[in-house]
KOLGULUM-503094 format. One record per atom (N, C-alpha, C, CB): atom name; residue number from 1; x, y, z. Coordinates in nm, 2 decimals, padded with zeros to 4 digits. Glycine has a CB too. Layout:
+----+-----+--------+--------+--------+
:  a :   k :   east :  north :     up :
+----+-----+--------+--------+--------+
: CA : NUM :      X :      Y :      Z :
...
+----+-----+--------+--------+--------+
This chain:
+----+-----+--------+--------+--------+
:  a :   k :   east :  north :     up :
+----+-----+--------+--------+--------+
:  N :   1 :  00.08 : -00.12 :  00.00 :
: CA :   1 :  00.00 :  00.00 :  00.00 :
:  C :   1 :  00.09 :  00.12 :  00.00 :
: CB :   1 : -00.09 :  00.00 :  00.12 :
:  N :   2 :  00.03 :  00.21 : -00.05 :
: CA :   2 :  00.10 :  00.39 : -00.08 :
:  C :   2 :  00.09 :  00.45 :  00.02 :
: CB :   2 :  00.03 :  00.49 : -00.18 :
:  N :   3 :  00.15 :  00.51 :  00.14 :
: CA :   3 :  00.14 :  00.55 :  00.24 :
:  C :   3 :  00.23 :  00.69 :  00.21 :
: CB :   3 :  00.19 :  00.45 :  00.34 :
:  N :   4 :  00.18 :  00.81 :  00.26 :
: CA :   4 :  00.21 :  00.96 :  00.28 :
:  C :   4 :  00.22 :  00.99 :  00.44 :
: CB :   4 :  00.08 :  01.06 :  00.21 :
:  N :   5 :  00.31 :  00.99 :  00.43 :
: CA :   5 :  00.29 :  01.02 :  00.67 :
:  C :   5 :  00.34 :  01.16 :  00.69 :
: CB :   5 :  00.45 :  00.88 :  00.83 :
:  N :   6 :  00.27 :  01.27 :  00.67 :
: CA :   6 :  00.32 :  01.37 :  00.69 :
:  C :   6 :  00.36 :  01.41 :  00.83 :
: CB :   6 :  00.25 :  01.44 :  00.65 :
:  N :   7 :  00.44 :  01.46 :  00.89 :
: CA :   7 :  00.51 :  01.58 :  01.02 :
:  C :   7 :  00.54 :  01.69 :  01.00 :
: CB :   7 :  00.64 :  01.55 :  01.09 :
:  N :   8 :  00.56 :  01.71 :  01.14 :
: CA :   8 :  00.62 :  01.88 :  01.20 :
:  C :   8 :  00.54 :  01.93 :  01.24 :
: CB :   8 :  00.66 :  02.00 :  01.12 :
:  N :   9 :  00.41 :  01.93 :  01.15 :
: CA :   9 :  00.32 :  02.02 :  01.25 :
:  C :   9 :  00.31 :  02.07 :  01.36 :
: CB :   9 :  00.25 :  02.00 :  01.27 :
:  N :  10 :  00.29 :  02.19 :  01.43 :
: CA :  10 :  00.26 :  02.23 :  01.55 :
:  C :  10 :  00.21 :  02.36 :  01.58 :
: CB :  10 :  00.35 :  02.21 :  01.62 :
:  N :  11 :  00.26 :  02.43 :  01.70 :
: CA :  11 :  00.20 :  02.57 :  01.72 :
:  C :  11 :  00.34 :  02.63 :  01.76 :
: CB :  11 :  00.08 :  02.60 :  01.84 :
:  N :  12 :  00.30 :  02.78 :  01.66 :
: CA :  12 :  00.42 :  02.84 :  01.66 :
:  C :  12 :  00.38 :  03.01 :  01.65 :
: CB :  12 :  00.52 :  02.78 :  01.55 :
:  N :  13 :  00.47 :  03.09 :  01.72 :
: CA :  13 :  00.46 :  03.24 :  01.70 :
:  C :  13 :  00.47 :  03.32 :  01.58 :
: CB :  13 :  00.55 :  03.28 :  01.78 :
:  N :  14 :  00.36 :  03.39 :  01.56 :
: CA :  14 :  00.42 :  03.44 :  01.43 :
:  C :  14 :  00.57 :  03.48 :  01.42 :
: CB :  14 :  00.34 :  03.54 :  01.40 :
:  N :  15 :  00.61 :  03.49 :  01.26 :
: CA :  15 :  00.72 :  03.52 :  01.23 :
:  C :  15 :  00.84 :  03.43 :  01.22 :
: CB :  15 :  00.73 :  03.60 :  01.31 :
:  N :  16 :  00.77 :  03.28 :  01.30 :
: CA :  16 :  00.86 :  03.18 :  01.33 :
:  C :  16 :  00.88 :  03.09 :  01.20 :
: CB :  16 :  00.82 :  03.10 :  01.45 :
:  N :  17 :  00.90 :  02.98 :  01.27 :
: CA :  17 :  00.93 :  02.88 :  01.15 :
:  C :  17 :  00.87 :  02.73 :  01.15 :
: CB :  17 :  01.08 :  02.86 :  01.15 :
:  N :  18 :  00.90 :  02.67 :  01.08 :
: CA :  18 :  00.87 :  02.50 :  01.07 :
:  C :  18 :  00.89 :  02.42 :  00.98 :
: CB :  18 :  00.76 :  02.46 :  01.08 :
:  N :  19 :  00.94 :  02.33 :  00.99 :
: CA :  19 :  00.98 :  02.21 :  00.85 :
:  C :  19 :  00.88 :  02.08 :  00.89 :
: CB :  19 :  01.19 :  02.14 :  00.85 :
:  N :  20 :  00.82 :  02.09 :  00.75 :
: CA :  20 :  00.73 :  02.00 :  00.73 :
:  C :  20 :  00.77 :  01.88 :  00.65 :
: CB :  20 :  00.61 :  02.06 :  00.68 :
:  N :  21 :  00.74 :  01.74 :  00.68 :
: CA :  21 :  00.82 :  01.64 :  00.65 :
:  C :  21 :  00.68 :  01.56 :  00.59 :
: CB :  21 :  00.92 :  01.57 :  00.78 :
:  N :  22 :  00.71 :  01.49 :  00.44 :
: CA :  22 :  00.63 :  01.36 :  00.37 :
:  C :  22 :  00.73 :  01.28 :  00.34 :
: CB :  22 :  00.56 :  01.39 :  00.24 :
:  N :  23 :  00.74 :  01.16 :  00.41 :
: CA :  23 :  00.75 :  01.07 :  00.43 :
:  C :  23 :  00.70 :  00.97 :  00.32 :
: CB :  23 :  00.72 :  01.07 :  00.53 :
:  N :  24 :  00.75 :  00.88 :  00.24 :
: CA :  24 :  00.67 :  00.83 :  00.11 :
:  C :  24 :  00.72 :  00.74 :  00.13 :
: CB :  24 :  00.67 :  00.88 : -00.03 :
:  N :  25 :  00.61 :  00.55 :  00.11 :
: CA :  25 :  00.59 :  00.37 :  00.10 :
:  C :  25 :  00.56 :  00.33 :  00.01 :
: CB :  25 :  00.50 :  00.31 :  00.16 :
:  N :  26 :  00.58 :  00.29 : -00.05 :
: CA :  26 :  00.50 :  00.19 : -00.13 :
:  C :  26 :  00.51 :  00.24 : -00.29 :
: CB :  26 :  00.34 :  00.20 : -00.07 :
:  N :  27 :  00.60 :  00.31 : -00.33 :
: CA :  27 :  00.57 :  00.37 : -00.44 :
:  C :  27 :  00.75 :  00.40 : -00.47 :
: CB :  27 :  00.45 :  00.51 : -00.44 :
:  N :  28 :  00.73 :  00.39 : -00.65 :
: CA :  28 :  00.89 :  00.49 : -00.67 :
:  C :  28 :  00.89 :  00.63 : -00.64 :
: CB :  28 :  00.95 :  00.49 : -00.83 :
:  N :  29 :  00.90 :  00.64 : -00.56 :
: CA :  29 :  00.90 :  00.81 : -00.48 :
:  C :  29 :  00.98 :  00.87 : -00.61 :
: CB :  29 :  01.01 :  00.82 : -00.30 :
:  N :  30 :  01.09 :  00.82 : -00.67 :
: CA :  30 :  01.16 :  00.94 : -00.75 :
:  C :  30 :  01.10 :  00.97 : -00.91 :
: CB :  30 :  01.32 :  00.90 : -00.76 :
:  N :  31 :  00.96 :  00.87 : -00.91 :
: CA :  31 :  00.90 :  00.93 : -01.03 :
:  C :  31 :  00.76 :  00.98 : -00.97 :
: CB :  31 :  00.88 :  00.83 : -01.16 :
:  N :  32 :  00.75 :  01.01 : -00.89 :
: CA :  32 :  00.63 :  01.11 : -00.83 :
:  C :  32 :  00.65 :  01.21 : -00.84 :
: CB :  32 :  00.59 :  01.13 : -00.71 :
:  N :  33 :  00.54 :  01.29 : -00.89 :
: CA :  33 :  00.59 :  01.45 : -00.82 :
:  C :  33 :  00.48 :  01.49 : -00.73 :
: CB :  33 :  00.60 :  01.58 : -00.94 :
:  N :  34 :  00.49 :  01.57 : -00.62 :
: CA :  34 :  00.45 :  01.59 : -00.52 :
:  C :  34 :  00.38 :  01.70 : -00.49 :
: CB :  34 :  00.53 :  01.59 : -00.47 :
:  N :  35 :  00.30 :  01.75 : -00.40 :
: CA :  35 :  00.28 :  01.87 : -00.39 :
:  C :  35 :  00.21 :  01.87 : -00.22 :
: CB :  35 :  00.19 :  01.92 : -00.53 :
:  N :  36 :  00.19 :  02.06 : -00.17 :
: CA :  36 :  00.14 :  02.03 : -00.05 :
:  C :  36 :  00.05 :  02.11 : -00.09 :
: CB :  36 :  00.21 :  02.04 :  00.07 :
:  N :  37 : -00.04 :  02.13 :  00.00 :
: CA :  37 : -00.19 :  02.16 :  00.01 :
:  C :  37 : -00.24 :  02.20 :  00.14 :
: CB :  37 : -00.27 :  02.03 : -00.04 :
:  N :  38 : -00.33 :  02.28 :  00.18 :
: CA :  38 : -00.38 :  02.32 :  00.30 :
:  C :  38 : -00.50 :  02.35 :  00.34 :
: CB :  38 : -00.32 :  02.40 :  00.33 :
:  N :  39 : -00.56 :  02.36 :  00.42 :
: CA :  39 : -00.74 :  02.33 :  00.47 :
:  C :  39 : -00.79 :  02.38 :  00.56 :
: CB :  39 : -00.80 :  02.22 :  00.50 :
:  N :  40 : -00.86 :  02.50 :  00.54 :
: CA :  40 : -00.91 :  02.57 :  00.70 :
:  C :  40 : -01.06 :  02.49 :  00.69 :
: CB :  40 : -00.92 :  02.79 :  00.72 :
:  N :  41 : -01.07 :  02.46 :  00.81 :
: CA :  41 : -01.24 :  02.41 :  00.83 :
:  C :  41 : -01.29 :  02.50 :  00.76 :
: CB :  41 : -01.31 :  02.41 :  00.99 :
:  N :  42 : -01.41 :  02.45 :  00.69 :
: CA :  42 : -01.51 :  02.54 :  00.63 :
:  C :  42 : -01.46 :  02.59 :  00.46 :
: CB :  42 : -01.54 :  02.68 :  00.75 :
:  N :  43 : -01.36 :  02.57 :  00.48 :
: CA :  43 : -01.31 :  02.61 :  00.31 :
:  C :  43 : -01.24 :  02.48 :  00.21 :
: CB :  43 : -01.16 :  02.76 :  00.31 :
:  N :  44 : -01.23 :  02.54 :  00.16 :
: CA :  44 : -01.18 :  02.41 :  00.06 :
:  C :  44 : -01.02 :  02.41 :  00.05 :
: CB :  44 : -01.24 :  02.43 : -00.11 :
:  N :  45 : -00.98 :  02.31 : -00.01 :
: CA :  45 : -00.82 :  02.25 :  00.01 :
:  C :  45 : -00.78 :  02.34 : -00.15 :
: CB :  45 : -00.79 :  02.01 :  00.01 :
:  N :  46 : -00.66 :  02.43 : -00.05 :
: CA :  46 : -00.54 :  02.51 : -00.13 :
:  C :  46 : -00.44 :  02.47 : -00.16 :
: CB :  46 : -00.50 :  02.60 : -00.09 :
:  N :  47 : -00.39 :  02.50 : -00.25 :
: CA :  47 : -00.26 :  02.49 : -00.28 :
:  C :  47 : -00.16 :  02.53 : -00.25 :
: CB :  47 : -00.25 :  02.50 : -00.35 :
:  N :  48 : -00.08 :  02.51 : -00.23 :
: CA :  48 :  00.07 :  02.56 : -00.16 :
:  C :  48 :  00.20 :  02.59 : -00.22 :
: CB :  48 :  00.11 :  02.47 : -00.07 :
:  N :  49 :  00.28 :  02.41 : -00.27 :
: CA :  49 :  00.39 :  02.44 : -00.31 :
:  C :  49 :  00.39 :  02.30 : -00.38 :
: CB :  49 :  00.51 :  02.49 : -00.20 :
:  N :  50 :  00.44 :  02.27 : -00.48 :
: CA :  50 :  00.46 :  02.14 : -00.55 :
:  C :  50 :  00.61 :  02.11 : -00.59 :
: CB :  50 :  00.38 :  02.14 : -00.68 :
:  N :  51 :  00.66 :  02.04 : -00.69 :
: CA :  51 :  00.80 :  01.99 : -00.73 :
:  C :  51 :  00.76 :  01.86 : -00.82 :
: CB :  51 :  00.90 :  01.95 : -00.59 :
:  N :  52 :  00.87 :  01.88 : -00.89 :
: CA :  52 :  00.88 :  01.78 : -01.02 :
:  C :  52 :  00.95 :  01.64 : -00.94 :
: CB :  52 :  01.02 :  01.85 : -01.17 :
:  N :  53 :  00.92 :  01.56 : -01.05 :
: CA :  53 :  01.03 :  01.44 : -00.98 :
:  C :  53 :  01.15 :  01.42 : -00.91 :
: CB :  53 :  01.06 :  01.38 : -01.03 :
:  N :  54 :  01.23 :  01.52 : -01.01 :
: CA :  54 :  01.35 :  01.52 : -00.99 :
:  C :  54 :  01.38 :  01.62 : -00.87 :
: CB :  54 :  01.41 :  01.54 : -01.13 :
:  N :  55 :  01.30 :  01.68 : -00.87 :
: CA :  55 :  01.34 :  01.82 : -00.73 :
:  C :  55 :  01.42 :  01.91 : -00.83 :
: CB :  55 :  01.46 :  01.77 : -00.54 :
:  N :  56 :  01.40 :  01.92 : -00.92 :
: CA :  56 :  01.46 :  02.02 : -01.05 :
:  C :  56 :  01.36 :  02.13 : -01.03 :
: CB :  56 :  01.46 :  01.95 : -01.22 :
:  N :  57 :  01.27 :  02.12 : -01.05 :
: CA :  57 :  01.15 :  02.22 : -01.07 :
:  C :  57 :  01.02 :  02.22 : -00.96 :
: CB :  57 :  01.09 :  02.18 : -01.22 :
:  N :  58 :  01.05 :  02.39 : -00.92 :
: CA :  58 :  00.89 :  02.40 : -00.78 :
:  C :  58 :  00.85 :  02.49 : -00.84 :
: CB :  58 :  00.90 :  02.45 : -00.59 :
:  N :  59 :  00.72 :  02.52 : -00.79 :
: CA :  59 :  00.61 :  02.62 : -00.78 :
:  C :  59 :  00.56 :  02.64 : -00.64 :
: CB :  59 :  00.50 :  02.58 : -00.85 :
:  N :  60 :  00.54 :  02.77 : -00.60 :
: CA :  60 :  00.44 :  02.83 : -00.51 :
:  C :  60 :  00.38 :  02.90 : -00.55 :
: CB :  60 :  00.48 :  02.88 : -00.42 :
:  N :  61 :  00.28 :  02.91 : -00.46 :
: CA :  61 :  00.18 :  03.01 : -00.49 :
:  C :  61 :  00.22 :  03.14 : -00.39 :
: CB :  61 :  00.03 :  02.95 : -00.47 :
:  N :  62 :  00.10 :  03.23 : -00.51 :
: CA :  62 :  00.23 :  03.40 : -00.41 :
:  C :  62 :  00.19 :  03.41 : -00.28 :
: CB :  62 :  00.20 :  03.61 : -00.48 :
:  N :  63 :  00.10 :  03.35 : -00.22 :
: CA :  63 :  00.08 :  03.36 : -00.05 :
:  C :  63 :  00.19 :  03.32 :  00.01 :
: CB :  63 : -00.03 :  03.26 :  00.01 :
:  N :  64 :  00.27 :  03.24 :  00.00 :
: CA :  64 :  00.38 :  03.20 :  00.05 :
:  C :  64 :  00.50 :  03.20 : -00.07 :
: CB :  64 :  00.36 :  03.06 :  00.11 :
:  N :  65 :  00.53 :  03.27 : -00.11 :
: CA :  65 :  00.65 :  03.27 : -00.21 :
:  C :  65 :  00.72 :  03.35 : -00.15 :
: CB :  65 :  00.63 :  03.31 : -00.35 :
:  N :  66 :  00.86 :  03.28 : -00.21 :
: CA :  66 :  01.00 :  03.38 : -00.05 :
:  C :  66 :  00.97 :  03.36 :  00.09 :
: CB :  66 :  01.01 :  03.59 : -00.05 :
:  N :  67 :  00.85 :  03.25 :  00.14 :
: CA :  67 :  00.88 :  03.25 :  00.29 :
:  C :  67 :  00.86 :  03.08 :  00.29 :
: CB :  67 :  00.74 :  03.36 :  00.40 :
:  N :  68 :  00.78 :  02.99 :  00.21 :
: CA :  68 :  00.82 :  02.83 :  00.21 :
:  C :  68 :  00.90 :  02.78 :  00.07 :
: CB :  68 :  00.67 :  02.75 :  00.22 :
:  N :  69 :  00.97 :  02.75 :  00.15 :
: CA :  69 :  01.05 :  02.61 :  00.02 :
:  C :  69 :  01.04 :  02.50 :  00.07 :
: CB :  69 :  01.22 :  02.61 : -00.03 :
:  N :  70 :  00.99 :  02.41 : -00.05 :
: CA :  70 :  00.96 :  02.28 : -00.12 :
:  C :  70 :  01.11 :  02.20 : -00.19 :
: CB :  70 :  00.85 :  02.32 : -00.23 :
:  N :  71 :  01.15 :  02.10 : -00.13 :
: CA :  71 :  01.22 :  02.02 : -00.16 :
:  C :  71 :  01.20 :  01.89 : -00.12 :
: CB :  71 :  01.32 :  02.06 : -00.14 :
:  N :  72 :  01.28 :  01.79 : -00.18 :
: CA :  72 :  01.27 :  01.64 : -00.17 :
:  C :  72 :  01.43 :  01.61 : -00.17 :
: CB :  72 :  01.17 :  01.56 : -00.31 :
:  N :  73 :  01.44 :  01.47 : -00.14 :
: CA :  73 :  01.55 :  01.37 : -00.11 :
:  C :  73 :  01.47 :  01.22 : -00.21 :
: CB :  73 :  01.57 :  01.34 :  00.11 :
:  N :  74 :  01.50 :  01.22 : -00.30 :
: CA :  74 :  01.47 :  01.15 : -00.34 :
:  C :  74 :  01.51 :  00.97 : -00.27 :
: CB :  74 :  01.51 :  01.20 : -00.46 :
:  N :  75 :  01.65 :  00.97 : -00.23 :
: CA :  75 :  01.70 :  00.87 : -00.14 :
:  C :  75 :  01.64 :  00.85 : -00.05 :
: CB :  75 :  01.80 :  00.90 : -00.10 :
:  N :  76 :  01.55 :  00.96 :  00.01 :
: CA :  76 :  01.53 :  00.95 :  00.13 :
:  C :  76 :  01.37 :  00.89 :  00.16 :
: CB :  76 :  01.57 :  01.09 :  00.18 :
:  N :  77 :  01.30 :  00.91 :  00.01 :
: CA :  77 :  01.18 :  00.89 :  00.00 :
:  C :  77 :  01.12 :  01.03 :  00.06 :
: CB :  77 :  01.15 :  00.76 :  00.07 :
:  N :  78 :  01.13 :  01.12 :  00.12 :
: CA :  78 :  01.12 :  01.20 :  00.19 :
:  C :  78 :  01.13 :  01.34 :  00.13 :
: CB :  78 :  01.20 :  01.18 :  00.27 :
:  N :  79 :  00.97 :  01.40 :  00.15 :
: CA :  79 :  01.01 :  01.56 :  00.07 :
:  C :  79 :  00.96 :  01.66 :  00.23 :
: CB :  79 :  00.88 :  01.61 : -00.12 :
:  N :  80 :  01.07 :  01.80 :  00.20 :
: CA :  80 :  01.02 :  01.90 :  00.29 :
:  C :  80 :  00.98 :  02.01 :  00.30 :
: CB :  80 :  01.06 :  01.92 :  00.36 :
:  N :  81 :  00.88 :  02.06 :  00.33 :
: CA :  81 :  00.86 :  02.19 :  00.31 :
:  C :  81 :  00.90 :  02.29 :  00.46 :
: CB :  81 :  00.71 :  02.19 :  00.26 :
:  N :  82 :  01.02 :  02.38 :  00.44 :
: CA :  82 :  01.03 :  02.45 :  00.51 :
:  C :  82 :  00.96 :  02.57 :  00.51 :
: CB :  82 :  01.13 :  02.45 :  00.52 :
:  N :  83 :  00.88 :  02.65 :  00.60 :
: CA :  83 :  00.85 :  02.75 :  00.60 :
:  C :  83 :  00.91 :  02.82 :  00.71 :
: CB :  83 :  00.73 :  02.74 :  00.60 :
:  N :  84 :  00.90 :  02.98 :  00.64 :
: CA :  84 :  00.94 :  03.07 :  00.77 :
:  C :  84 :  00.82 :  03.18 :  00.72 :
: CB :  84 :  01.13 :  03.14 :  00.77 :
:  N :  85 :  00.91 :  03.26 :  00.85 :
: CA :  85 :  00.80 :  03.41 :  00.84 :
:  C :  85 :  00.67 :  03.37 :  00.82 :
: CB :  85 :  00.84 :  03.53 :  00.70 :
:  N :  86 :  00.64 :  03.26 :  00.92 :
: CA :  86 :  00.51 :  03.21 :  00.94 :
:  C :  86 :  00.37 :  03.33 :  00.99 :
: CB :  86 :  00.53 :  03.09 :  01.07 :
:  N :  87 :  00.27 :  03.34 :  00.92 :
: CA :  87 :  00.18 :  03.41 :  00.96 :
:  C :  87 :  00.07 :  03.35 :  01.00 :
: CB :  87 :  00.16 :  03.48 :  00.88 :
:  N :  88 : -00.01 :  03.43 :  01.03 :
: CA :  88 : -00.13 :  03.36 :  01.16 :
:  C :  88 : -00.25 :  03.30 :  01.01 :
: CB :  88 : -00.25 :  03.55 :  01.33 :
:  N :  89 : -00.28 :  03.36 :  00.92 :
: CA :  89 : -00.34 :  03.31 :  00.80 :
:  C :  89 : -00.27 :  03.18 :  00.72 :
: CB :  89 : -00.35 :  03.43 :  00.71 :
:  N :  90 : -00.12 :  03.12 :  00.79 :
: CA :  90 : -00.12 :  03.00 :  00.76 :
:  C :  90 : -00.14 :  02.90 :  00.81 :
: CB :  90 : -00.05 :  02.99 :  00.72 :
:  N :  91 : -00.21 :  02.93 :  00.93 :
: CA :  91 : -00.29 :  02.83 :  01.02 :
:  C :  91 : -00.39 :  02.74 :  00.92 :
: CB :  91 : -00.38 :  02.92 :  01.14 :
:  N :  92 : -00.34 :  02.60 :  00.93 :
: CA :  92 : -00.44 :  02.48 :  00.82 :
:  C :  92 : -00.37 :  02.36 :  00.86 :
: CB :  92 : -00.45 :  02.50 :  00.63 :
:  N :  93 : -00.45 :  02.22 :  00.84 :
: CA :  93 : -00.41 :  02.14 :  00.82 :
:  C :  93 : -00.33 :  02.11 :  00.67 :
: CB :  93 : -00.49 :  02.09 :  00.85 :
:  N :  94 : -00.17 :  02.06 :  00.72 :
: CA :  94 : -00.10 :  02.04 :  00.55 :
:  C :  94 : -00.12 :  01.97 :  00.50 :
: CB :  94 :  00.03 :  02.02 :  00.53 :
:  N :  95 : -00.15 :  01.89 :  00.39 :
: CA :  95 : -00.15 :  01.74 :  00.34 :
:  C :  95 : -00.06 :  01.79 :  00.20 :
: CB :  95 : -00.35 :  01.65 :  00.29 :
:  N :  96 :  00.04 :  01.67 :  00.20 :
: CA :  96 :  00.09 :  01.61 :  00.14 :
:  C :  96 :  00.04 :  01.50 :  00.02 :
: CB :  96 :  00.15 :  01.60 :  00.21 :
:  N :  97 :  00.08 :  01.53 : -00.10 :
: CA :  97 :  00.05 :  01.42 : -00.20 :
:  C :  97 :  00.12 :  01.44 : -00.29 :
: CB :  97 : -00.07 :  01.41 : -00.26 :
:  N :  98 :  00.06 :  01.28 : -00.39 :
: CA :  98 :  00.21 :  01.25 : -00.47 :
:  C :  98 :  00.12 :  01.22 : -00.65 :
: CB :  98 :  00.34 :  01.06 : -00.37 :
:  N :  99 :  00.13 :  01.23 : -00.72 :
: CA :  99 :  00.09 :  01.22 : -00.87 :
:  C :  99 :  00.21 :  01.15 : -00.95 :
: CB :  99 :  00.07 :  01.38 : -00.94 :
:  N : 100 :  00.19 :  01.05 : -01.06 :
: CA : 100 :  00.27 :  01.02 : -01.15 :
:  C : 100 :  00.28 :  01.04 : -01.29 :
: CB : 100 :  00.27 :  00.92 : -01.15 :
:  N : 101 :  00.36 :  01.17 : -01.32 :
: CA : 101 :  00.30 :  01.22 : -01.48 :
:  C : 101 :  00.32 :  01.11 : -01.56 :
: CB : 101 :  00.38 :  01.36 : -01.56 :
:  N : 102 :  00.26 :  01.18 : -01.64 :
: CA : 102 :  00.20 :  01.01 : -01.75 :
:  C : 102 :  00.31 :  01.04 : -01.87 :
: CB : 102 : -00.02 :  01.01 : -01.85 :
:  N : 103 :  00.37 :  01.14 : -01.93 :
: CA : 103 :  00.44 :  01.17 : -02.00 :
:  C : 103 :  00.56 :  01.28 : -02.00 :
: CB : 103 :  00.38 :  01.17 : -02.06 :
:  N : 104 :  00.54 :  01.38 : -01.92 :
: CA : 104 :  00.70 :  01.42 : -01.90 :
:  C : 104 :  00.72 :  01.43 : -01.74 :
: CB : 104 :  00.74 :  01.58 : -01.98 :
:  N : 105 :  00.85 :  01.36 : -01.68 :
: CA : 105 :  00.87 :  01.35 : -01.58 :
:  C : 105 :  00.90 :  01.49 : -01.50 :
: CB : 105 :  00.96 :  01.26 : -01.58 :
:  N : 106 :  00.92 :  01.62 : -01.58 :
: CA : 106 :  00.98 :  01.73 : -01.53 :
:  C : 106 :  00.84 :  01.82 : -01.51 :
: CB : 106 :  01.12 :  01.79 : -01.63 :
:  N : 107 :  00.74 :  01.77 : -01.50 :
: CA : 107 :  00.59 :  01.82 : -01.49 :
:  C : 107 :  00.58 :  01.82 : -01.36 :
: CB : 107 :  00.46 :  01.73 : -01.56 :
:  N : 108 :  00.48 :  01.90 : -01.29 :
: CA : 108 :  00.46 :  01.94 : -01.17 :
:  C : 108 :  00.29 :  02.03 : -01.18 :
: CB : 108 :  00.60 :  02.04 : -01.13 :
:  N : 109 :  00.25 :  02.01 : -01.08 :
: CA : 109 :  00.13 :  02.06 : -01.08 :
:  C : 109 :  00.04 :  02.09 : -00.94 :
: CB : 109 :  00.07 :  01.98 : -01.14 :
:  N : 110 : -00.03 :  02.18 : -00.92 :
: CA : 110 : -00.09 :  02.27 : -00.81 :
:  C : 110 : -00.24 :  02.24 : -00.79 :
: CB : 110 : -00.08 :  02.41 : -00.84 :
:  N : 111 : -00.27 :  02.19 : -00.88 :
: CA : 111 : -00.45 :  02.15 : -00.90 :
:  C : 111 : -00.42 :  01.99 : -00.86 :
: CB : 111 : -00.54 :  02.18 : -01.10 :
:  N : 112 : -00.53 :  02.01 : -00.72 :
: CA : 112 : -00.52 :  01.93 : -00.65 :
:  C : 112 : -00.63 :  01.77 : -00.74 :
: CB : 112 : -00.57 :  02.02 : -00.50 :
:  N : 113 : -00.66 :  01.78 : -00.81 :
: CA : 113 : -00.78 :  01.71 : -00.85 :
:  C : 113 : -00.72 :  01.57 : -00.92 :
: CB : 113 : -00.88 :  01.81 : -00.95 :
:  N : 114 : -00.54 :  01.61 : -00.95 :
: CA : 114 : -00.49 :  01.47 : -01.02 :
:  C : 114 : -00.37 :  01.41 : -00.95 :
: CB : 114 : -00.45 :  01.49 : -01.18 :
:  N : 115 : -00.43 :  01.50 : -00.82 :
: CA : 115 : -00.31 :  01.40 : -00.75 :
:  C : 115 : -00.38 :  01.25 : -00.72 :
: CB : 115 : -00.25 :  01.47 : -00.57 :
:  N : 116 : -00.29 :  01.17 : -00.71 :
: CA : 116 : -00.31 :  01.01 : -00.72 :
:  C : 116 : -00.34 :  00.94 : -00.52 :
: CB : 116 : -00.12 :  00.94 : -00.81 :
:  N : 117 : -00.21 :  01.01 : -00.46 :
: CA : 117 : -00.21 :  00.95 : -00.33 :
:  C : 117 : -00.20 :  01.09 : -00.21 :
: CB : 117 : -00.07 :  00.83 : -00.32 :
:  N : 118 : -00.29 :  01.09 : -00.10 :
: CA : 118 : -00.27 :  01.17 : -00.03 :
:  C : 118 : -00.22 :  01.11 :  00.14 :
: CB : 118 : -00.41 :  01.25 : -00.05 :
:  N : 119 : -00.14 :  01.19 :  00.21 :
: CA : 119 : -00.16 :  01.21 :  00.31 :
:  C : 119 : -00.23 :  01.23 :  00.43 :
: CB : 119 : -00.14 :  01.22 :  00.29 :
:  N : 120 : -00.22 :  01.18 :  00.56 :
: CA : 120 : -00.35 :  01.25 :  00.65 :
:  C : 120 : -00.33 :  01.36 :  00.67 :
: CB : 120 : -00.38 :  01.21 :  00.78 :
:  N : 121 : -00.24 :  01.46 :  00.71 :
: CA : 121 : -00.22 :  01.61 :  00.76 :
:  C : 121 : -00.18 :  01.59 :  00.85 :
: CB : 121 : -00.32 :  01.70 :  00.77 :
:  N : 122 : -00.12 :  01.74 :  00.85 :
: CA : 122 : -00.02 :  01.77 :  00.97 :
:  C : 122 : -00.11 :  01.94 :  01.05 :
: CB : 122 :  00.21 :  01.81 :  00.88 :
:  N : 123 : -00.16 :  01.94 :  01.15 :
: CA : 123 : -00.21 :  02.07 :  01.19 :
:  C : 123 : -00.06 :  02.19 :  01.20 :
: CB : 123 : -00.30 :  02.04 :  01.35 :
:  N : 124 : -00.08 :  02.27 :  01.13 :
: CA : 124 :  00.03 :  02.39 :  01.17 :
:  C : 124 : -00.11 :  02.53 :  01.25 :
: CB : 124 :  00.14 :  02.46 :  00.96 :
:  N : 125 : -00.07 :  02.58 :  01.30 :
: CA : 125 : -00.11 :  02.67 :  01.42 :
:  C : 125 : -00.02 :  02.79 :  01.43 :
: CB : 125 : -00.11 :  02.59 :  01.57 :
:  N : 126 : -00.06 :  02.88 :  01.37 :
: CA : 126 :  00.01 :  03.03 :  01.34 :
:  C : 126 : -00.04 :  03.17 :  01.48 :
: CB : 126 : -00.06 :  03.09 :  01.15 :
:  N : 127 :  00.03 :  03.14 :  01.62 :
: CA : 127 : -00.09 :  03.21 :  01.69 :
:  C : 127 :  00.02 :  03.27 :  01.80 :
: CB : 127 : -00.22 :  03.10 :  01.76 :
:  N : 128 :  00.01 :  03.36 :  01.85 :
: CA : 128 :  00.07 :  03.42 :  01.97 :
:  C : 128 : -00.04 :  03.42 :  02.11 :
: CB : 128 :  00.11 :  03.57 :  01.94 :
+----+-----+--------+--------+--------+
């Protein structure tokens, strides 16, 4: 089975920081590409930050651009998203997921609707 075990999560002061960890089973992790995603009760699941297979190529979105980066360890099975200059509006549950492009491996994508395998979430808590 395909297992996503996301970490880090927690509660933290604004301005601070956190590294968020996907953990990846059951799959060739180095032809996935990945992406994270986030969820305030009552709204629908956003987009965040993605990466190609190779960890050649990311995207964010401008809510968090210049304050999270998205990388992977392909060795490691293991991708992370570090965030800083955490703000209280990035309070959400993270989920992690993983997609297998069907024809070019250096593809990456933010629209959550073709990812293949998800994670449970990690609560992050942006609060003084």
């Amino acid at each position: 089975d395909v297992q996503l075990q996301a970490s880090g999560g927690g509660l933290v002061q604004p301005g601070g920081s956190l590294r968020l960890s996907c953990a990846a089973s059951g799959l060739a992790f180095g032809d996935y590409a990945l992406g994270w995603f986030r969820q305030v009760p009552g709204k629908g699941r956003e987009g965040v930050s993605c990466i190609s297979a190779s960890g050649r190529s990311t995207y964010a979105e401008d809510s968090v651009k210049g304050r999270f980066t998205l990388s992977r360890d392909n060795a490691k099975n293991t991708a992370y998203l570090q965030m800083n200059s955490l703000k209280p509006e990035d309070t959400a549950v993270y989920y992690c997921a993983a997609y297998k492009p069907k024809y070019d491996q250096s593809a990456y994508s933010i629209d959550p609707s073709i990812y293949d395998f998800w994670g449970q979430g990690t609560l992050v808590t942006v609060s003084s």
